[in-house]
Rosetta silent file (secondary structure, phi, psi, omega in degrees, C-alpha in Angstrom):
SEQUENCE: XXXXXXXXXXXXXXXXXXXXXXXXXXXXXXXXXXXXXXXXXXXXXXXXXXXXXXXXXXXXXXXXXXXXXXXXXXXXXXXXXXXXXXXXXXXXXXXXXXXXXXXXXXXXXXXXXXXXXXXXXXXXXXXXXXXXXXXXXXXXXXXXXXXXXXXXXXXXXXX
SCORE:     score description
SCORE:     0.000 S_00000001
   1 L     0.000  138.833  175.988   98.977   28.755   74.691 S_00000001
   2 L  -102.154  154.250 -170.053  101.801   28.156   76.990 S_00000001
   3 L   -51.218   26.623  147.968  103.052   30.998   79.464 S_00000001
   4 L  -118.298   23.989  161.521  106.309   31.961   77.500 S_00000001
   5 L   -96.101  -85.927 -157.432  103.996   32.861   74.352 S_00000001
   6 L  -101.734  104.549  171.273  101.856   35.248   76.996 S_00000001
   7 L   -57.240  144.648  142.460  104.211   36.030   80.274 S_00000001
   8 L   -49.367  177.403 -156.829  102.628   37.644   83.477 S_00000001
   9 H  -112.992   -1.076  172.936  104.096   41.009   83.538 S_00000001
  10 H   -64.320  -34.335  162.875  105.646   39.795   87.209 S_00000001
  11 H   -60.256  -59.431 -179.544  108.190   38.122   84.204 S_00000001
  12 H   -44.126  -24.789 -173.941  108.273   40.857   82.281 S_00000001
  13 H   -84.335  -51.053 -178.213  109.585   42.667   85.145 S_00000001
  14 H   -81.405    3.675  173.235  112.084   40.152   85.968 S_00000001
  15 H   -81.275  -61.755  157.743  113.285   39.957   82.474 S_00000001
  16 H   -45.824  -48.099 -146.615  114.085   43.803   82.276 S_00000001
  17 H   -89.961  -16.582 -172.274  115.959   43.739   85.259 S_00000001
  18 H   -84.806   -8.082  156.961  118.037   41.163   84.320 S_00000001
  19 H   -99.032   36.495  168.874  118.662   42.890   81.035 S_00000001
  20 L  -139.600  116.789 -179.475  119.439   46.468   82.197 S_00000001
  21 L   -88.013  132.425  173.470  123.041   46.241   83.796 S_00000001
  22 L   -81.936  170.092 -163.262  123.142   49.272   86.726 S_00000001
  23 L  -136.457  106.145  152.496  125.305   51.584   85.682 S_00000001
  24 L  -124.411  168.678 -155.848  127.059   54.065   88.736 S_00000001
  25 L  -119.475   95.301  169.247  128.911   56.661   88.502 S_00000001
  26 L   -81.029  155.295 -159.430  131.231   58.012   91.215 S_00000001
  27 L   -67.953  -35.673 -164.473  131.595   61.692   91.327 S_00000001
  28 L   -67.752  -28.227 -158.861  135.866   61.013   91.090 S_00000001
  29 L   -90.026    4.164  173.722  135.345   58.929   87.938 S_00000001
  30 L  -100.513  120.355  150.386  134.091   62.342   85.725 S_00000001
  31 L   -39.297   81.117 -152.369  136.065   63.840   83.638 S_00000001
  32 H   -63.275  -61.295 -154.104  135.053   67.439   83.990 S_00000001
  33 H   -38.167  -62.697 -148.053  136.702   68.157   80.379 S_00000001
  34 H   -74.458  -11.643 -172.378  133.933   65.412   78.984 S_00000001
  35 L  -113.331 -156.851 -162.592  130.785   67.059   80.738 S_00000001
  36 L   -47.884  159.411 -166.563  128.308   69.446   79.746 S_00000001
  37 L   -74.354  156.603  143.243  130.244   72.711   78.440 S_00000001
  38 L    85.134  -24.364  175.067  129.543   75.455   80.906 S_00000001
  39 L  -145.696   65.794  157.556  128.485   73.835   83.968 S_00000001
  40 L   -95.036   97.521  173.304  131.780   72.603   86.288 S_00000001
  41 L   -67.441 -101.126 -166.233  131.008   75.224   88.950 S_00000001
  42 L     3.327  -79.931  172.151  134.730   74.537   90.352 S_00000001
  43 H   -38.928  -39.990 -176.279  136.286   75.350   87.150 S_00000001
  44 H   -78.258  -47.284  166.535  134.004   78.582   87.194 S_00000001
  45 H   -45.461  -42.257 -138.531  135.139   79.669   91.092 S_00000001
  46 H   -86.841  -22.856  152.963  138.776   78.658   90.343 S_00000001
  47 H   -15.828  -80.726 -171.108  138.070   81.509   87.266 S_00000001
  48 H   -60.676  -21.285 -166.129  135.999   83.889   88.942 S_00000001
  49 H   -89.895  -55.894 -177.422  139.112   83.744   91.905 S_00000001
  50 H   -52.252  -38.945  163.440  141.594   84.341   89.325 S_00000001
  51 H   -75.348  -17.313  153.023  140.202   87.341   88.025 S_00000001
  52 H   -72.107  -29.077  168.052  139.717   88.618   91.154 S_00000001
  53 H   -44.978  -73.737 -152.179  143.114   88.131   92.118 S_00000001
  54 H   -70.711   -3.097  158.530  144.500   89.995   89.080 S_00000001
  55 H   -62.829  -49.775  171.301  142.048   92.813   89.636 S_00000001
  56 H   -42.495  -65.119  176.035  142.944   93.238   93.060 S_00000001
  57 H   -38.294  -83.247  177.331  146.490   93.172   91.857 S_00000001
  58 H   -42.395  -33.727 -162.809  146.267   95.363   88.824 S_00000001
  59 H   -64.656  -63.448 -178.262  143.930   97.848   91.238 S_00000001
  60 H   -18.863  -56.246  177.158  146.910   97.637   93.888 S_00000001
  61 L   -62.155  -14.554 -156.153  149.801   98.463   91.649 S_00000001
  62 L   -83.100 -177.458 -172.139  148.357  101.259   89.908 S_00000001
  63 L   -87.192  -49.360  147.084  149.329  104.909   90.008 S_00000001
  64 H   -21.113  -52.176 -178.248  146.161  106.014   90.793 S_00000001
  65 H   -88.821  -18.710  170.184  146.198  104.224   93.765 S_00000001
  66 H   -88.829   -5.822  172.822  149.941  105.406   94.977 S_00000001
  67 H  -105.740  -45.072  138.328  148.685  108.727   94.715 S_00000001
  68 H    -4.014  -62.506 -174.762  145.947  108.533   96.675 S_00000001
  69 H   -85.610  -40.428 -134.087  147.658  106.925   99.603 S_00000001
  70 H   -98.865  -19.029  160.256  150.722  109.540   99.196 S_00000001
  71 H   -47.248  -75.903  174.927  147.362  112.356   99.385 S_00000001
  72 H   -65.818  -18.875  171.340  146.163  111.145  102.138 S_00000001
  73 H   -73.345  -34.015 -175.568  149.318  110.521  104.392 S_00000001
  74 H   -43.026  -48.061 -159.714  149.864  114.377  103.324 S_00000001
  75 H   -81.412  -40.393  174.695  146.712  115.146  104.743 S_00000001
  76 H   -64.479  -51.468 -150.378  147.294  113.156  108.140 S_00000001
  77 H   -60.228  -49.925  169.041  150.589  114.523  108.675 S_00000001
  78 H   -31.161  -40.737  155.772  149.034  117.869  108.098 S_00000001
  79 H   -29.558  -88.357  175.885  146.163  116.854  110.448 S_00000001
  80 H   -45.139  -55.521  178.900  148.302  116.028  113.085 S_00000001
  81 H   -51.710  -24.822 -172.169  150.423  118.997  112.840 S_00000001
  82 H   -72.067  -58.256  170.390  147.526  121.534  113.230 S_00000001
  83 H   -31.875  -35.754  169.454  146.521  119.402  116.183 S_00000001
  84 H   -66.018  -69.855 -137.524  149.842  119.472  118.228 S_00000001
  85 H   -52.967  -45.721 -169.252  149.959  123.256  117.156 S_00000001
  86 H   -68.178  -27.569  179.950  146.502  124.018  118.391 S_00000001
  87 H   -72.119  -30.666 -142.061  147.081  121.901  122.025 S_00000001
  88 H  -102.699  -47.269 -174.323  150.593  123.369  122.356 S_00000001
  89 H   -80.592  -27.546  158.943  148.680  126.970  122.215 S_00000001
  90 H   -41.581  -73.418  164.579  145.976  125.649  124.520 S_00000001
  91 H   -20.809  -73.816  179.232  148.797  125.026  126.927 S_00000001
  92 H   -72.296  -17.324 -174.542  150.592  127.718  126.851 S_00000001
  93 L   -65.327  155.147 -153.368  147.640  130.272  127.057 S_00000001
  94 L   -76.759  -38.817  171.943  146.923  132.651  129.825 S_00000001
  95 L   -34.878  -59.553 -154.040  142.908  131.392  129.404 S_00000001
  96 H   -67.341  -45.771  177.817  143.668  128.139  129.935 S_00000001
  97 H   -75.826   47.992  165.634  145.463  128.860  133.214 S_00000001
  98 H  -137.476  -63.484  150.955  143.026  131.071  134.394 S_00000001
  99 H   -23.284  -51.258 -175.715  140.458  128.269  133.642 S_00000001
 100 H   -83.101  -14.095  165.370  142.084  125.729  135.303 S_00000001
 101 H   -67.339  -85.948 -152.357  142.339  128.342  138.472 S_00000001
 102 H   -60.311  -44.663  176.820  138.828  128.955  138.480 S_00000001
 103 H   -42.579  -47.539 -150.809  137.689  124.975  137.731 S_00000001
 104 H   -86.169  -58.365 -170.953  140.008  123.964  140.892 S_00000001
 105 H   -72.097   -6.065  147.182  138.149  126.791  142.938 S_00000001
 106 H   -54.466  -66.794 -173.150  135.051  125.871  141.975 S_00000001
 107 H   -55.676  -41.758  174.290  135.504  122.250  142.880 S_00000001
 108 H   -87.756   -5.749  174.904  136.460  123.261  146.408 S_00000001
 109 H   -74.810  -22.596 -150.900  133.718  125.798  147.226 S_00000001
 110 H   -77.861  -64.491 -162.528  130.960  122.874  145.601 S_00000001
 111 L   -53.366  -31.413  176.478  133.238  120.290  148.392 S_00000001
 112 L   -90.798  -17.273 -172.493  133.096  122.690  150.858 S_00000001
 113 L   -87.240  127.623 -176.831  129.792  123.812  150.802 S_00000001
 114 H   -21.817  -46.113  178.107  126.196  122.175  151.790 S_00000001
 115 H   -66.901  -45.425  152.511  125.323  121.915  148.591 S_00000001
 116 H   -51.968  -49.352 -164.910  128.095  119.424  147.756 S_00000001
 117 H   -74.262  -50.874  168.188  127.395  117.304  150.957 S_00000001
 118 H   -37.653  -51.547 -173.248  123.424  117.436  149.776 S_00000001
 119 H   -65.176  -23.248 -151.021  124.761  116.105  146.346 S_00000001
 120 H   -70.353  -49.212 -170.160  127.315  113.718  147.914 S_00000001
 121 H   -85.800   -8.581  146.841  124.337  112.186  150.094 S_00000001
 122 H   -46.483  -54.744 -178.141  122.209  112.133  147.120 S_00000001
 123 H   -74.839  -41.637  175.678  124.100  110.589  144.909 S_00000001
 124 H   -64.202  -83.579 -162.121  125.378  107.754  147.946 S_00000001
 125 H   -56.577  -21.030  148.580  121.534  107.010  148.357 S_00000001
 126 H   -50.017  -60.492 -166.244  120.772  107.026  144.759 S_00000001
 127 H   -80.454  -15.834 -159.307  123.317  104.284  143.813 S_00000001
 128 H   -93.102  -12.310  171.698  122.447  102.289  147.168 S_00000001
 129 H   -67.532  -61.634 -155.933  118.106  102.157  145.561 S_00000001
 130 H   -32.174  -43.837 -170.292  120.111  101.095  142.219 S_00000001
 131 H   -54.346  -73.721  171.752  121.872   98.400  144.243 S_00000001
 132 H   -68.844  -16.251  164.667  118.890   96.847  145.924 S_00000001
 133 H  -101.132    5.293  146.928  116.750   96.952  143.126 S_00000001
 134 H   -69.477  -21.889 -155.071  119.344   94.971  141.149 S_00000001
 135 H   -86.582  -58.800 -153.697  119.742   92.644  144.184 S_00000001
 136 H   -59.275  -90.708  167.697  115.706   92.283  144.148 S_00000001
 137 H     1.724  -83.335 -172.316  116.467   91.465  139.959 S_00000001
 138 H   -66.687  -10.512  147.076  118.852   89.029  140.408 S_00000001
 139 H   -62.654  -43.886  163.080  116.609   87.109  143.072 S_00000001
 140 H   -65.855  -28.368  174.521  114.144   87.035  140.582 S_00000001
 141 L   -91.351   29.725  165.949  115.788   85.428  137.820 S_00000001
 142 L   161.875  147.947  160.763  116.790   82.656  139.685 S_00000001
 143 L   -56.971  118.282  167.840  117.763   81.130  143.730 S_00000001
 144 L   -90.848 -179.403 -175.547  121.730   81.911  144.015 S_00000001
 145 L   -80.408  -46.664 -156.504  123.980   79.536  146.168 S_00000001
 146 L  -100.575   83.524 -168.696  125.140   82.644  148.119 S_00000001
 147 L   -76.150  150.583 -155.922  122.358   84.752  148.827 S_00000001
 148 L   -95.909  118.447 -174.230  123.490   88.375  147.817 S_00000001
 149 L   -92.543  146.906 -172.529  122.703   91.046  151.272 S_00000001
 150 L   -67.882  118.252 -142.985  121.678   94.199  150.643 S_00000001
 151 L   -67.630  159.149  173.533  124.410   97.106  151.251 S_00000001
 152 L   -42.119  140.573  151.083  123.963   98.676  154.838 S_00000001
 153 L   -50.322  130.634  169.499  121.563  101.385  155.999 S_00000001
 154 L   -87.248  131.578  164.245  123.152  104.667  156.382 S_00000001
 155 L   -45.507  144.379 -175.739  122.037  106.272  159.181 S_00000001
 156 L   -72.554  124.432 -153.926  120.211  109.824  158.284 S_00000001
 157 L  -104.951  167.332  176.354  122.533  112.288  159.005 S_00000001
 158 L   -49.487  137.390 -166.670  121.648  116.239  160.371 S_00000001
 159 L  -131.045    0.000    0.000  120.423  118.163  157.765 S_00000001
């Protein structure tokens, strides 16, 4: 028998491809209308957008919804007015100025008094640990260009 009664199948191979033409397809070159029914996602967003649109729209428009808003501005103006009224009586009241009399003499016996200067140097000696153990912190995460000095010692004063 001669080889083109029984081919090797390395022919057979080369036979197909030269009878099967490739076929591509750019994505521009589809016809959405022509392909399967139901699944052109595009065509389903530009849908799904329109109907949101005219919901939005229809919700917007409605009566329901102008009466609502015209409710609620009712209720802020209403808001607000109680709010003026009640600060405006705040103001004017004899309490409040008797409050704010007592507050301001408060503030100057606490200024005048040991017990302010105790808090005063408390509170200075407080924020100056906070200080250095950020400054310690920020040494740790890293070497600065500038190294950052530690605020002064206050001398201890008579107690």
């Amino acid at each position: 028998m001669s080889e083109k009664q029984n081919p090797s199948v390395e022919d057979l191979k080369a036979d197909e491809k030269e009878k099967v033409e490739r076929l591509v397809i750019e994505e521009e070159d589809l016809d959405p209308k022509e392909g399967k029914p139901g699944h052109d996602v595009a065509a389903e967003f530009q849908k799904l957008g329109q109907q949101l649109g005219e919901t939005l729209q229809s919700a917007w428009g409605s009566e329901e919804r102008k009466r609502i808003e015209q409710e609620v501005r009712e209720g802020v103006r209403s808001f607000v007015a109680e709010v003026d009224k009640v600060l405006q009586d705040v103001r004017t009241s004899e309490s409040t100025s008797k409050l704010r009399e007592d507050a301001a003499g408060a503030k100057a016996k606490v200024e005048e008094s040991e017990l302010g200067q105790k808090a005063r140097e408390g509170i200075v000696e407080g924020l100056r640990w906070l200080s250095e153990g950020l400054n310690e912190l920020a040494i740790k995460f890293g070497p600065s260009e500038k190294p950052v000095t530690p605020p002064a010692e206050k001398a201890p004063s008579d107690e």
